[in-house]
C-alpha positions as CSV (number, residue, x, y, z in Angstrom):
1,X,92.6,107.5,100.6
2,X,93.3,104.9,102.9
3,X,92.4,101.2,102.5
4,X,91.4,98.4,104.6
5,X,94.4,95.7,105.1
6,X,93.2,91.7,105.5
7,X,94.7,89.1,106.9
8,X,95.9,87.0,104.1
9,X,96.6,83.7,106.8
10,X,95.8,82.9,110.2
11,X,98.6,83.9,112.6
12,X,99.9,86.1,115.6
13,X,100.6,89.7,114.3
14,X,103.6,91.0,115.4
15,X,106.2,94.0,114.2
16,X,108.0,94.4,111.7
17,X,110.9,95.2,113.6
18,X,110.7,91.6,114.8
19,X,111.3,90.2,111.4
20,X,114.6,88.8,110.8
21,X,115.5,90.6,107.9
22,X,116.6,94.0,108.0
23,X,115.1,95.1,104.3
24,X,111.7,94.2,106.5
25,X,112.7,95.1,109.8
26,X,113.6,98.7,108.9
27,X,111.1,99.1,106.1
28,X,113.6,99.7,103.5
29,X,110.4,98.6,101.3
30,X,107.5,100.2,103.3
31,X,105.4,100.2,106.4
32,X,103.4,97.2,107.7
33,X,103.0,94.5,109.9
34,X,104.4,90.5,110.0
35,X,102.5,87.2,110.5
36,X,103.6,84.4,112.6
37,X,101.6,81.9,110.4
38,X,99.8,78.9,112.7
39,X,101.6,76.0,112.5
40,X,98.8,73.4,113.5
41,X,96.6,73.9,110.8
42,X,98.8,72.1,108.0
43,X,98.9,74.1,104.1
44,X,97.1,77.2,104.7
45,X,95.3,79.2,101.7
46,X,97.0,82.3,101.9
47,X,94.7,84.7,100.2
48,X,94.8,88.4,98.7
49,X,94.8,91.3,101.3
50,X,93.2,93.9,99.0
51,X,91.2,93.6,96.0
52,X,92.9,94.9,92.7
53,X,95.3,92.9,90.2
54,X,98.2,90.8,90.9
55,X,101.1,93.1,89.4
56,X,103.3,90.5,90.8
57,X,103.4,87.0,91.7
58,X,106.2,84.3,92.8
59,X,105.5,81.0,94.8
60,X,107.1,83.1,97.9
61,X,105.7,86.4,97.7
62,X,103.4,88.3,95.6
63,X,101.9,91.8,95.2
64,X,98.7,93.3,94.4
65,X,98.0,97.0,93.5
66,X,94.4,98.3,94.1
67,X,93.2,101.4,94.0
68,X,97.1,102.8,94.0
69,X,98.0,101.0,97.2
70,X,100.3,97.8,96.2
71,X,100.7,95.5,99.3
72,X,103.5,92.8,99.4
73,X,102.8,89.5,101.2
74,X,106.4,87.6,101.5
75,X,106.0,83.9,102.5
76,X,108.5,83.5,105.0
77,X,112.2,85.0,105.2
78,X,114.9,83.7,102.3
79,X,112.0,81.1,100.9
80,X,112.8,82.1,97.4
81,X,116.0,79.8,97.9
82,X,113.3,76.8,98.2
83,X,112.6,77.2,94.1
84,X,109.0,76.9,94.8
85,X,109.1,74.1,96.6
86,X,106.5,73.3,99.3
87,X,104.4,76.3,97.6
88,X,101.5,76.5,95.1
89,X,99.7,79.1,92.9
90,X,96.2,79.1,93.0
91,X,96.5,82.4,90.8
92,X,97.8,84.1,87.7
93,X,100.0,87.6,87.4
94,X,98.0,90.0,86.1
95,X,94.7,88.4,87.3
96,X,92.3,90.7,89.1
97,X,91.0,89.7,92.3
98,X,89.0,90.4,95.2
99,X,90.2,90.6,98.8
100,X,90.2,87.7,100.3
101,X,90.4,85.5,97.1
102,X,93.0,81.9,97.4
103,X,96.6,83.6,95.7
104,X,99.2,80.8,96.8
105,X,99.2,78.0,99.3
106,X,102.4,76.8,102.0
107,X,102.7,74.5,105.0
108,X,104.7,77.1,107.4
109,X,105.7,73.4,109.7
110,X,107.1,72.3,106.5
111,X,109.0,75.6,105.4
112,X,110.1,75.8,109.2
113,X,111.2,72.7,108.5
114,X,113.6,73.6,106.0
115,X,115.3,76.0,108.1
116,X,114.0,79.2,107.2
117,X,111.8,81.7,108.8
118,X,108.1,81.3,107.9
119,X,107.5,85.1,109.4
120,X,105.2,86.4,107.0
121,X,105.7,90.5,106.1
122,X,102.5,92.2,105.2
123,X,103.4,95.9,104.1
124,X,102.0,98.7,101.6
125,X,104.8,99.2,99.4
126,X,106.4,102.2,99.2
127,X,104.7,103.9,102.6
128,X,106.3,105.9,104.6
129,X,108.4,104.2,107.5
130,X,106.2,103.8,110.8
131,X,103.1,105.2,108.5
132,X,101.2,101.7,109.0
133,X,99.3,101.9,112.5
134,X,97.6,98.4,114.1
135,X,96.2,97.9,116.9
136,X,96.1,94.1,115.8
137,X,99.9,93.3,116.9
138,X,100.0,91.0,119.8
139,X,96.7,89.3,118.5
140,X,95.9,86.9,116.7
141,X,93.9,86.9,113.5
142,X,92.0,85.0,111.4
143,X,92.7,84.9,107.7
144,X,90.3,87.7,106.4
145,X,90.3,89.6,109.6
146,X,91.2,93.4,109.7
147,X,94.8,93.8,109.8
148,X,95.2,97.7,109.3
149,X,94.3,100.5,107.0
150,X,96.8,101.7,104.3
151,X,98.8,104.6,104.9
């Protein structure tokens, strides 16, 4: 049973093969899209994509597991080097949430800033490689919009 995929930040949706890391880029980890967060809008909220609990959570990435579909968000490309930096939890692991609900926030002009990619990976862990179909790459979304169904 599929599930609808949110936006979890504003941004332009692009492929994952245009990620600049290869784990990403050929979905060693699963199928999905990235987010080019937008820049002029300062810290952003980046919120939960699914409803369901938060199995994992670092300041850089985090996953949530609903309905036995986990979906990664990864803030950024190597960001876990920043320690947390520039990053903060709005929410708990093991916490249960709804879609849509405030998880972590980042300023991507800061991060950027840094040197490091702020190219945000959305994918459905463990899915099949190409099994994640948008129409939404090459827009741009709102957080909250529709990003894709699961697998």
């Amino acid at each position: 049973m599929s599930i609808p995929v949110i936006a979890p930040l504003p941004g332009k949706v692009v492929d994952l093969s245009e990620v600049p890391d290869q784990v990403f880029a050929d979905q060693i980890i699963g199928s999905g899209v990235a987010l080019d967060p937008d820049r002029t809008r300062g810290t952003l909220t980046v919120t939960a994509p699914i409803a369901g609990k938060i199995l994992k959570l670092h300041p850089h990435a985090f996953v949530i597991v609903g309905k036995g579909v986990g979906v990664l968000v990864h803030l950024g490309i190597d960001t876990v080097k920043l320690g947390g930096e520039g990053f903060e939890l709005l929410a708990t692991e093991g916490d249960t949430v709804e879609a849509g609900a405030p998880i972590v926030t980042f300023d991507p002009t800061k991060t950027a800033g840094t040197g490091y990619s702020v190219i945000c990976p959305v994918v459905v862990m463990d899915s099949a490689k190409n099994s994640v179909h948008a129409d939404t790459i090459g827009t741009t979304v709102e957080s909250g919009a529709p990003l894709f169904d699961s697998p």
